[in-house]
N, C-alpha and C positions, 0 to 999 in steps of 0.2 A: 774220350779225349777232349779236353776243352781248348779256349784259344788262351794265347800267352798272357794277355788283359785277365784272365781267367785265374790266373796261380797264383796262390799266398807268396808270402814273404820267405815262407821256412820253405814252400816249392821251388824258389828260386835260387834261395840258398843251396839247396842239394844239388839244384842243376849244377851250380858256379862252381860247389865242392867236388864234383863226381868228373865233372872236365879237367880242375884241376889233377886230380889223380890217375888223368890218361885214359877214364874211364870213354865206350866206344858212344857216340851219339846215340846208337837202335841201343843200347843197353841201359844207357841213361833216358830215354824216353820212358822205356820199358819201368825203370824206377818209379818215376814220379809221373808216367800214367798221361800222358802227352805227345803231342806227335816230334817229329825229326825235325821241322822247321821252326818249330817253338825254342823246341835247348836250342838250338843254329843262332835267334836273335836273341836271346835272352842272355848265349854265351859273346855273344857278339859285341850288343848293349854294355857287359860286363866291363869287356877286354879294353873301350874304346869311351867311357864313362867313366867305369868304377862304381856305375849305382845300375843299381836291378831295380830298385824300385819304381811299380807305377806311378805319374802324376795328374792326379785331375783338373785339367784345365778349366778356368771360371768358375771355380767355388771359391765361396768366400764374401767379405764386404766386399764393395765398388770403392775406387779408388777416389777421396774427398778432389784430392788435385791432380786433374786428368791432362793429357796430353800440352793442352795450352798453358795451361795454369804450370805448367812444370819448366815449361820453357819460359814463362816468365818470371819465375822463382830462379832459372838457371840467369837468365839479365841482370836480375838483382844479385848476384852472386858476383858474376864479372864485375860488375860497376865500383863494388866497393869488398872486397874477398875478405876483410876485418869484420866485421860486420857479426854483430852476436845473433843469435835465433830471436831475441825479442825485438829486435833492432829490424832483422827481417819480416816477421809475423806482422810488424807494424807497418811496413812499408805495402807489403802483400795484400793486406788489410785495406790500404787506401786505396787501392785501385775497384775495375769494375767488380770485380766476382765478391762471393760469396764469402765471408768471414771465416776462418779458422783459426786455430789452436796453436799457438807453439809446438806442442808436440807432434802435429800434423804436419807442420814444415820440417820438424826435426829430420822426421822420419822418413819423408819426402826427398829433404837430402842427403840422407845415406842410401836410400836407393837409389840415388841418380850417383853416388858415389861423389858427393861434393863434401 
């Protein structure tokens, strides 16, 4: 019996499918080979999510505009909210930090949701 970090995609899926058919917790462990507290958060996670899927946290590139850089990209936004991405990149640009890309602001503020 492994831990719930432990089960594939399709392991989870059965758990989600076999709860959804009433099936008993011990019977569903019993399936897919796991203990009673594993389907309990996995069924859980489901019910209150809608994703079973695991996520690995800190993988990946580093983020080019981190914390400060984000909040002053977010001032240049207040100041003038017309303002194109080149218009931005440029202004960004003049200041202390590091030079980036258009695309790197772009992207920068759709995940600040701006």
């Amino acid at each position: 019996m492994g831990k719930a970090a432990d089960l594939s995609e399709f392991d989870r899926g059965q758990i989600v499918m076999a709860r959804r058919l009433e099936t008993s917790i011990t019977e569903t462990a019993r399936l897919v080979g796991c203990s009673r507290s594993a389907i309990v958060n996995i069924h859980a996670k489901w019910i209150n999510d809608g994703d079973i899927s695991s996520r690995c946290q800190g993988v990946g590139r580093s983020r080019v505009i981190k914390g400060k850089g984000r909040r002053r990209l977010s001032r240049l936004v207040k100041q003038n909210g017309r303002q194109t991405a080149v218009q931005l990149t440029a202004q960004y640009n003049a200041g202390p930090s590091a030079s980036v890309s258009e695309h790197t602001v772009q992207r920068t503020l759709l995940d600040m949701g701006l």
